[in-house]
N, C-alpha and C positions, 0 to 999 in steps of 0.2 A: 732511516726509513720512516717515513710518517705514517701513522696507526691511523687505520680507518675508523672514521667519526670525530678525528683530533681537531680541534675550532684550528686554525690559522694564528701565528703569531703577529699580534700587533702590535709593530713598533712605534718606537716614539716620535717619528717622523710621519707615520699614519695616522700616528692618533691627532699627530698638530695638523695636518691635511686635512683632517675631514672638519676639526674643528674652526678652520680659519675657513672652507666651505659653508659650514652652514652660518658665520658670520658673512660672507660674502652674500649669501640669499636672503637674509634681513636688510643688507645695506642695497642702496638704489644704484645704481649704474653712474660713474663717472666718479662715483664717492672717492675719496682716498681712506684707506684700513689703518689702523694704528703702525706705528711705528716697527723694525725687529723688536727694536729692545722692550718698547711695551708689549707685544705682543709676548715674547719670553718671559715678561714676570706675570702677564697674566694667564698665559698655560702653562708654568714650574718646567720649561723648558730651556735648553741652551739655544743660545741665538744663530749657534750652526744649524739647528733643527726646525729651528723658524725658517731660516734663510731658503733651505734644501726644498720644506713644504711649500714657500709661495714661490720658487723655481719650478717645481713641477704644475701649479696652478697658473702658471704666468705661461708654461709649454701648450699646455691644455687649452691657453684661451679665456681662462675665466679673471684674470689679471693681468695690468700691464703696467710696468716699472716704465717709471719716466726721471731723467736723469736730473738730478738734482732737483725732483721736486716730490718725486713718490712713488705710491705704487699703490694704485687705483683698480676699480670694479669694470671689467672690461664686459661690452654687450655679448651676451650670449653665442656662438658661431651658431651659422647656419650651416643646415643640413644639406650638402649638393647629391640628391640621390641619381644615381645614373638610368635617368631615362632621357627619353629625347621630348623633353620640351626645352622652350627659348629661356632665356635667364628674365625678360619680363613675364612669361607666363608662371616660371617659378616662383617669382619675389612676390605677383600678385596674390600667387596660391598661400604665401604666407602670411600675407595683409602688409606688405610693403611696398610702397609707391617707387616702381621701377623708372629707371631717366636711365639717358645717355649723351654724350656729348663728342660728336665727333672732332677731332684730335687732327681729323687730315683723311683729303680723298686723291689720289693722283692715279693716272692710269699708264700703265706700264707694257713691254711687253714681258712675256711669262717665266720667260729662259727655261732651263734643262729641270731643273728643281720643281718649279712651281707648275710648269708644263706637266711632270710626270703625275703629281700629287691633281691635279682639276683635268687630266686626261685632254689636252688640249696642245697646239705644236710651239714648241719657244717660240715661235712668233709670233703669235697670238697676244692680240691684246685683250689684257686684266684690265679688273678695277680693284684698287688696292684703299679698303676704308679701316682707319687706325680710331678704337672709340675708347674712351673710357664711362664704365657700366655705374650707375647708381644703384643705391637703394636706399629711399628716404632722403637722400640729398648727399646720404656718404660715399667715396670711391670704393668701390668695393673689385674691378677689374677692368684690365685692360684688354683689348680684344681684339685682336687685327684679321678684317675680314682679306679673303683674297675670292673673287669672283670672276667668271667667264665675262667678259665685255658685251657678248649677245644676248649673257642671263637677263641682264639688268639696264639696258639700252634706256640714255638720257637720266640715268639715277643723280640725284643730286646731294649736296650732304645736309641739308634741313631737313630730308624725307629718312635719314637714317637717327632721328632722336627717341624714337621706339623702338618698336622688334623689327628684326631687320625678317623675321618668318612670316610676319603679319603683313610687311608691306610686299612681300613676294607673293603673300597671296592675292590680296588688295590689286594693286598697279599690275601684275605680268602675269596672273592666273597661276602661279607655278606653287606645287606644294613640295614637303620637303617628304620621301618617304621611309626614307631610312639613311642611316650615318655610321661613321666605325671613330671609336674615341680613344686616345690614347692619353696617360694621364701619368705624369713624374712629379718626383719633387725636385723644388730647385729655391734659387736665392733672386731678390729684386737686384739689378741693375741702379744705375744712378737714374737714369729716364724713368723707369718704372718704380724706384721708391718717390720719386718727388711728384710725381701722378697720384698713386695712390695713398700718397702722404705717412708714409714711414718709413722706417729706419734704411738705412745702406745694406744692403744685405739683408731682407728680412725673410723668413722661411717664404715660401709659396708655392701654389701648384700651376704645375705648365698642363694647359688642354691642350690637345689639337685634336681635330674633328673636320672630317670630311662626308658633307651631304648629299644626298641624290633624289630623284625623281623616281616616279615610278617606271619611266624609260630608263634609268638605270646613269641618267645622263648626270655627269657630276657639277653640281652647282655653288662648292664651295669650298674651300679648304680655311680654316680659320683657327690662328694660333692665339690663345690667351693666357693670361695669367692672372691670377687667383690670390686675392692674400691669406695666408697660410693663418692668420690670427684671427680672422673671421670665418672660415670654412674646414668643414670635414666630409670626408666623403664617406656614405654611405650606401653598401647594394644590398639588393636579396638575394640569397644564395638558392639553391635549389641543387638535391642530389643529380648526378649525372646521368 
């Protein structure tokens, strides 16, 4: 039983964690960190202990092992807080220069699935626009919109390299006024790691999000995914 007021035990795997942290925050982003084994003679640790702390820094985001050549100062994650702005009004709010690059626009009709999800009859013709999201010029998400065909009559895909919220207010007057989000973790595909330019399998978060009008009329269903090494989710909680 642990006595109240007793400090925490720190181990030697915490103590090498916080240490090769605050060397991470003196070194600049892209740097590579000294070696295990230098790192072990220079904090009187075993190279297991080294190893374990920058496995957990490397989970965390703030390190990335690259194979056969190191293990470098990875940029900081962003913070995806769950409110309903677009990912350029968020990247902006952060002071980064949002892009996108559409991937493919084909129009379909809806079938039983995608029918139930945009409230509209499998026959119904979609617009189905596949982007991948920038931030700063880096892929940061891939994002497959799916749309009513009548939301967005004559949309092209040049007019989809910003917010796709901006141009639905813009061109068809339509606003977004509320969405319901559902959010997993999962692993990249072969398509989606070589998109967002990492590994076979790399963690990530799957969005889906479905928007509507203030007629309640539904204008979008859009599945994304997220690289799991630059992003964390963050909410407000509030008692019940």
């Amino acid at each position: 039983m642990e006595l109240a007021g007793a400090q925490p035990k720190i181990t030697k795997q915490s103590a090498a964690r916080q240490q090769v942290l605050e060397l991470i925050q003196r070194l600049g982003v892209g740097t590579a960190i000294p070696s295990e084994r230098q790192l072990s003679a220079d904090l009187g640790v075993s190279r297991l202990t080294v190893r374990a702390a920058l496995d957990d820094l490397a989970r965390e985001g703030y390190l990335v092992r690259r194979r056969g050549s190191g293990t470098y100062v990875q940029q900081p994650k962003i913070s995806q807080e769950l409110t309903m702005t677009s990912f350029s009004e968020d990247m902006r709010r952060r002071g980064m220069v949002p892009g996108s690059r559409t991937l493919s626009l084909t129009r379909q009709l809806a079938g039983a699935r995608l029918g139930r999800f945009l409230h509209v009859s499998p026959g119904d013709e979609i617009v189905v626009v596949k982007r991948l999201r920038l931030a700063d010029g880096v892929s940061m998400a891939i994002e497959t919109l799916h749309i009513p065909a009548g939301v967005v009559p004559g949309i092209a895909p040049n007019e989809l390299e910003g917010s796709f919220y901006e141009l639905l207010r813009r061109k068809y007057g339509v606003e977004i006024a509320s969405a319901t989000q559902a959010i997993e973790p999962t692993v990249t595909n072969e398509e989606e790691s070589a998109a967002l330019g990492v590994p076979l399998h790399s963690p990530a978060f799957l969005f889906e999000r479905t928007s509507r009008d203030a007629d309640d009329r539904t204008l979008e269903f859009v599945h994304s995914i997220y690289r799991g090494d630059r992003y964390r989710i963050v909410s407000e909680l509030t008692p019940s």
